[in-house]
C-alpha positions as CSV (number, residue, x, y, z in Angstrom):
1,X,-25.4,33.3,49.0
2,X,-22.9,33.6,52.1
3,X,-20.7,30.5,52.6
4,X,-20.1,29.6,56.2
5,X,-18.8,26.7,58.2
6,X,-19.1,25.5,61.7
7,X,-17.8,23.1,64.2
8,X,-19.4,21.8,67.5
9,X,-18.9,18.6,69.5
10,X,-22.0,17.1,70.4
11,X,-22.3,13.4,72.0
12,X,-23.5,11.1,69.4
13,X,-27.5,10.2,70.3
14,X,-27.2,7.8,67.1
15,X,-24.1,5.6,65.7
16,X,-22.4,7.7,62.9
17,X,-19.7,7.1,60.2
18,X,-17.0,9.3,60.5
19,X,-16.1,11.0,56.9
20,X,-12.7,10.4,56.5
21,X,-11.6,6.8,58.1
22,X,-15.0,5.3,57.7
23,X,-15.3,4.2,61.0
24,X,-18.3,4.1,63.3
25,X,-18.9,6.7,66.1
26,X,-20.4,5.1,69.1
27,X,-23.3,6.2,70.9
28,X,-22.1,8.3,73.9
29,X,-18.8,9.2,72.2
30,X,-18.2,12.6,71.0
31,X,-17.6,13.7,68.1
32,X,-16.8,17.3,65.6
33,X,-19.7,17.7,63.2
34,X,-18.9,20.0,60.8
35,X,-21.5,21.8,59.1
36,X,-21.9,25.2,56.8
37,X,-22.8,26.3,53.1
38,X,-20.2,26.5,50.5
39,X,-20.8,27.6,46.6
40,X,-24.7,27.3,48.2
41,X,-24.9,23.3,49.1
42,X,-25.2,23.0,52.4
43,X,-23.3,20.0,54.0
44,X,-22.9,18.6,57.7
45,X,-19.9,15.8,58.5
46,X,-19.5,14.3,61.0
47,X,-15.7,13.4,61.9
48,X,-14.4,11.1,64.8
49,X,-11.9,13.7,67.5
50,X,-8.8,12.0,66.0
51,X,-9.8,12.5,62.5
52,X,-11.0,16.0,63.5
53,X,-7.6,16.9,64.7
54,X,-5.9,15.5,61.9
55,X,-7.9,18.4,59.6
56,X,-7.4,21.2,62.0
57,X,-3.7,20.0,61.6
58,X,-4.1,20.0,58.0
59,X,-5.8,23.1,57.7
60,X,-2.9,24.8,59.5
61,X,-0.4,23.4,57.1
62,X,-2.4,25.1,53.9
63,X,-2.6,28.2,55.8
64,X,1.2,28.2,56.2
65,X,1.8,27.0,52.6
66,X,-0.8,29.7,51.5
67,X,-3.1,27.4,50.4
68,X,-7.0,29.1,50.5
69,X,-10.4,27.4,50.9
70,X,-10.7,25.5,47.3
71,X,-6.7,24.2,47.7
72,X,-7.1,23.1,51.1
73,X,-7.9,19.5,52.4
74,X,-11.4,18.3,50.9
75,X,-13.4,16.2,53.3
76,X,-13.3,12.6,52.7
77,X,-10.0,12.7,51.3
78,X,-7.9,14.3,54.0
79,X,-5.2,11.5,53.5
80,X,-4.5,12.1,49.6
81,X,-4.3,15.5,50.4
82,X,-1.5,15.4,53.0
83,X,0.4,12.7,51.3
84,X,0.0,15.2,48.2
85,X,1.2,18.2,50.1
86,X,4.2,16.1,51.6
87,X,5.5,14.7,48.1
88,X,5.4,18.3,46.9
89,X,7.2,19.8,49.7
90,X,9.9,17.3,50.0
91,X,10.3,15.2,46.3
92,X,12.7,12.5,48.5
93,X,9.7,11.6,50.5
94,X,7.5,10.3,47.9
95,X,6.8,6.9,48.6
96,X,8.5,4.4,46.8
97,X,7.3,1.9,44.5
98,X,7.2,-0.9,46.8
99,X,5.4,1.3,49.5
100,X,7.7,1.7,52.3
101,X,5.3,3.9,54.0
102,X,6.5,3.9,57.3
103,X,9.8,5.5,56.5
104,X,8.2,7.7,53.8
105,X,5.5,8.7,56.5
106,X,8.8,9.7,59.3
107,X,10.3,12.0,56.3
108,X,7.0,13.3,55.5
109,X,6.6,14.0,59.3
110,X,9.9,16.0,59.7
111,X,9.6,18.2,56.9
112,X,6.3,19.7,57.9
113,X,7.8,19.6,61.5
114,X,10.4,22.2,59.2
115,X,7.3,24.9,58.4
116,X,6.9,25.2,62.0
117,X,3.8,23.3,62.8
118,X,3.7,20.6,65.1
119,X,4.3,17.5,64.1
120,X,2.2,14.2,64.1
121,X,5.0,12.6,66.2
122,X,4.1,15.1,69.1
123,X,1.0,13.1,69.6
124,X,1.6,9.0,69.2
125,X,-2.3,8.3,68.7
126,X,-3.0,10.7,66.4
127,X,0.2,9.6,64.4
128,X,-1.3,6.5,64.5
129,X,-4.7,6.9,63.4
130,X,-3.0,8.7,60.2
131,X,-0.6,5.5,59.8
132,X,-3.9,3.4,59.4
133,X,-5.3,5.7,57.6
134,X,-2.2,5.5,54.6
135,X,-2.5,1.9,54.5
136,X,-6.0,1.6,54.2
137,X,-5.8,4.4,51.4
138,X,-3.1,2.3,49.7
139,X,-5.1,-1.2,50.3
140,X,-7.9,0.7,48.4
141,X,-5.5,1.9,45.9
142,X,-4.4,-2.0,45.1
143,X,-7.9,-3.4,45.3
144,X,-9.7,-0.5,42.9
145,X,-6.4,-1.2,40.4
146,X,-7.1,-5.2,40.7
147,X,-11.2,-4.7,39.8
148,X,-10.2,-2.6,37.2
149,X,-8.2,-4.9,35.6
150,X,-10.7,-7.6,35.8
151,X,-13.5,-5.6,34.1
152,X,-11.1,-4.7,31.0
């Protein structure tokens, strides 16, 4: 069986969900689908451009950390991933208890700025669109903790 992966960036001819921030894709707009076989399941994702840039960003930062195809950023949780990576890399940014994630996410910023990539700062929207993306991951974080703590 022969794993493969594509991308292409077609205009939407139907309203999609994009697989990482959950939000729609208008028709009109384009957007990366990403599509392939891997361990023989196929699969095609569709992603909205910024989230699409934040995995080819992510992608370069496990190829510089030597991180190969099972280690690297899963899609649909693109945002663990990097916060995961960033906590690693630099203990002192791991957010802290209270979730001062705007400071944590500047820190986290700079050091992969430090491995020679680019970093989000160099592009305010996309920086952003990962900002929301934390919070929502941590509002999810708080509400899944809070259901589970009714149902015990």
């Amino acid at each position: 069986m022969s794993d493969f992966h594509t991308v292409t960036f077609p205009k939407a001819r139907k309203v999609h969900t994009c697989e990482e921030c959950r939000l729609s894709i208008a028709i009109g707009n384009r957007y990366a689908r990403h599509a392939g076989a891997f361990d023989g399941m196929g699969y095609a994702l569709p992603l909205c451009l910024r989230c699409d840039a934040l995995n080819t960003y992510a992608w370069k930062l496990a190829r510089k950390i030597g991180c190969d195809g099972e280690d690297g950023p899963p899609f649909g949780g693109l945002v663990e991933w990097l916060l995961t990576v960033a906590e690693e890399m630099t203990p002192v940014c791991a957010p802290p208890p209270q979730g001062d994630e705007v400071t944590w996410l500047s820190e986290s910023v700079t050091t992969t700025a430090r491995l020679g990539l680019p970093g989000l700062n160099d592009d305010p929207e996309l920086a952003g669109h990962f900002a929301g993306l934390v919070f929502r991951t941590r509002e999810n974080d708080v509400e899944g903790q809070k259901q589970r703590a009714r149902v015990e």
